[in-house]
N, C-alpha and C positions, 0 to 999 in steps of 0.2 A: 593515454590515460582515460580509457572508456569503462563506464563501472559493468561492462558483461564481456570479460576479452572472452575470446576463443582460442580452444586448444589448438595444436599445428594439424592441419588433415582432416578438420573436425567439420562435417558439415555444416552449414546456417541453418536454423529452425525454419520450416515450411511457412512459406510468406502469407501474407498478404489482408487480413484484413484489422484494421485497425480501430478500436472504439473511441469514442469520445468519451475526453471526461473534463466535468467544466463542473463549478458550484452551482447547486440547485437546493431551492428550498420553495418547496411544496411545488413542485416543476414537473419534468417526466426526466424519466431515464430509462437506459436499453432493456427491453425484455432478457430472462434469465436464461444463459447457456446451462448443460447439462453439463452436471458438476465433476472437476477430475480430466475434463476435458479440455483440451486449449481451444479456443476458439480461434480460425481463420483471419488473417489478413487481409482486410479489403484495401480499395484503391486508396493511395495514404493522401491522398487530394480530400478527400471526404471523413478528414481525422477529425473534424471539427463538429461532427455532427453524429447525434445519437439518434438510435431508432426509440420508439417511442411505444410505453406504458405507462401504465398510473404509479405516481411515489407510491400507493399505500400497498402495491405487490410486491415490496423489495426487500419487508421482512419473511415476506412468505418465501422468495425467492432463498433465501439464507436459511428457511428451516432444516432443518436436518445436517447443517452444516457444522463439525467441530473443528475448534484447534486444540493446540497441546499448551499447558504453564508448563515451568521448567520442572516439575516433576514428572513431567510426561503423562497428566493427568489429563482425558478429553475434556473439554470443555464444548458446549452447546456455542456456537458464536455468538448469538442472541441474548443470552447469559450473562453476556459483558454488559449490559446496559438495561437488563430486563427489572431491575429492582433498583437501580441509580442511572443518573445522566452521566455520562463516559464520551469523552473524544476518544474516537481509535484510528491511529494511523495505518498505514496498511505499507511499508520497508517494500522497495523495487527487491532487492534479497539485503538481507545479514551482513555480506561485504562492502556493500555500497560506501561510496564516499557521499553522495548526494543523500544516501538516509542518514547518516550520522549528521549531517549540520541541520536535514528538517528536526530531529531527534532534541538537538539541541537546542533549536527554534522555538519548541513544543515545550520542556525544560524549562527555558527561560520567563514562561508562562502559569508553571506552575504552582506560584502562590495566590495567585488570581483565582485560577481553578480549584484547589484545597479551598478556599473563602466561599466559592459557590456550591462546595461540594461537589466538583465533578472529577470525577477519575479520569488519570489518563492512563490509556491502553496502545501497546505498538503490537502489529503483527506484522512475522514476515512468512514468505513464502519458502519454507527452509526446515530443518529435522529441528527436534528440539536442543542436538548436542550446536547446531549453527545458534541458533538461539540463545543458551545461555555462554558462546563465546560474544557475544553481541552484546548480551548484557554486563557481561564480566569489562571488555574493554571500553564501553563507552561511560559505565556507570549509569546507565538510563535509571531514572529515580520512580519510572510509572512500570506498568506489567508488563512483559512481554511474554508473547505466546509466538508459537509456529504453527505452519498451516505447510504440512509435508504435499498435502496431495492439491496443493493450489484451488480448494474449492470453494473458498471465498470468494477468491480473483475471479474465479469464471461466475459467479453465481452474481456479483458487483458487475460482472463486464468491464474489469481492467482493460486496457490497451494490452498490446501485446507483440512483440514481434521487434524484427532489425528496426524499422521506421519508426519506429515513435523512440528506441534505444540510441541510435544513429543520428545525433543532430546538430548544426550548429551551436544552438544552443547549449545544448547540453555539452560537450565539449570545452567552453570557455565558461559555465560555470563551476567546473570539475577542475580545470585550470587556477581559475576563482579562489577554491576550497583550498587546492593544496597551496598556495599562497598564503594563506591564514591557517596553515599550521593541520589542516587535516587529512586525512589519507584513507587508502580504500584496502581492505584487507583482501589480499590477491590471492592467501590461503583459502580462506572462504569463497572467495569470487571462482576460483580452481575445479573447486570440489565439482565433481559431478552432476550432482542434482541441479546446483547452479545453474553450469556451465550448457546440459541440455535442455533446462526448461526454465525451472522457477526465474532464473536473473534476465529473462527476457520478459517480463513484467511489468507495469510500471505502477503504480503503487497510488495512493488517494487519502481521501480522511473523511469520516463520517463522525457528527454530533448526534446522539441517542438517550432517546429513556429520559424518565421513568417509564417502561413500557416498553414490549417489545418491538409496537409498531408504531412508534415515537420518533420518527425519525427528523432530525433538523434540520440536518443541512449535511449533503454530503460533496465532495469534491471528486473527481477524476483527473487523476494526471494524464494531459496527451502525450507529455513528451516525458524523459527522464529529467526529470531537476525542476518540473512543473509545480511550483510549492503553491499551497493555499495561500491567500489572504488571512495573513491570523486577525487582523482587524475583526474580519467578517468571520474566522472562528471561534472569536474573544465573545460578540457580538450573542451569535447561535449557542455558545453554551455559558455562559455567566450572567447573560444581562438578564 
């Protein structure tokens, strides 16, 4: 019950290096990979640790970056929060078991957030037709957009790879979920895009705006099912 199976014969995505991602507010975080690109797997001993720029390059790092809404309309990334304060999640992929209960965690949240005015935004790394089956089956109540060509992921410096996918943890939280009634959609999880790239991912949250380079607080998952702090999300965008 892993949320990235692999096809029978199919090779593993080229290893090896792995970024950190931990909650940071006005902190540093990894300088920006070139976008569209997977970034490399380093030693997974050193998952814990980011390389190191200034927070105020990280919207720079996202310029030129779009995703897609469900009309398959681009969106500027930065645009989600350039004119309002927005959480936006960032979905490991569309099938995930472990994005549907953060999804809902987020959900459970949002009258708090309508009260403070802040929008909630989910992306994942996935076509727009994954997307709006994502929307259609969970009913997510905030936006959801896709990001086909994963250039958020690399421009954030997601984790990436078997090791941070592959883990105890994550394993008996996925256990966890389907006990309570949730489940991972293996159609989606299947597809190809998934399967060679996007669902080897792991996913994050950033609080933003007004302003483009407003940035609050952003988190990095090192593992899959590495969920924020919503305390310290409630916190960075309501209070």
């Amino acid at each position: 019950m892993w949320a990235t199976p692999l096809a029978r014969g199919e090779p593993a995505p080229a290893q090896p290096r792995a970024f950190a991602s931990k909650p940071l507010r006005g902190s540093s975080l990894g300088a920006a990979q070139p976008q569209n690109t997977p970034r490399p797997l380093e030693d997974p001993r050193r998952a814990g640790e980011a390389a190191a720029a200034p927070v105020e390059g990280l919207a720079k790092s996202l310029q030129g970056v779009e995703v897609f809404d469900l009309s398959g309309k681009a969106v500027p990334v930065v645009d989600l929060w350039k004119d309002r304060k927005a959480i936006v999640a960032f979905a490991r992929h569309f099938g995930c078991v472990l994005c549907r209960k953060r999804a809902d965690l987020l959900a459970a949240k949002q009258d708090a957030m309508e009260a403070a005015g802040v929008a909630l935004v989910l992306i994942g790394p996935g076509t727009v037709e994954q997307a709006k089956a994502f929307y259609d089956q969970t009913k997510f109540k905030g936006e959801v957009y896709a990001d086909p060509s994963h250039s958020s992921y690399n421009a954030l410096e997601f984790a990436f790879g078997l090791f941070s996918t592959f883990t105890p943890s994550a394993g008996l939280k996925i256990i966890q979920l389907y006990m309570e009634g949730y489940r991972q959609d293996w159609e989606l999880s299947f597809e190809k895009t998934t399967r060679t790239k996007g669902g080897w991912y792991q996913g994050g949250l950033l609080v933003a705006g007004p302003g483009i380079d407003n940035i609050l607080y952003i988190h990095k998952d090192k593992e899959a099912g590495d969920d924020p702090d919503m305390d310290d999300v409630l916190k960075a965008c309501c209070s």
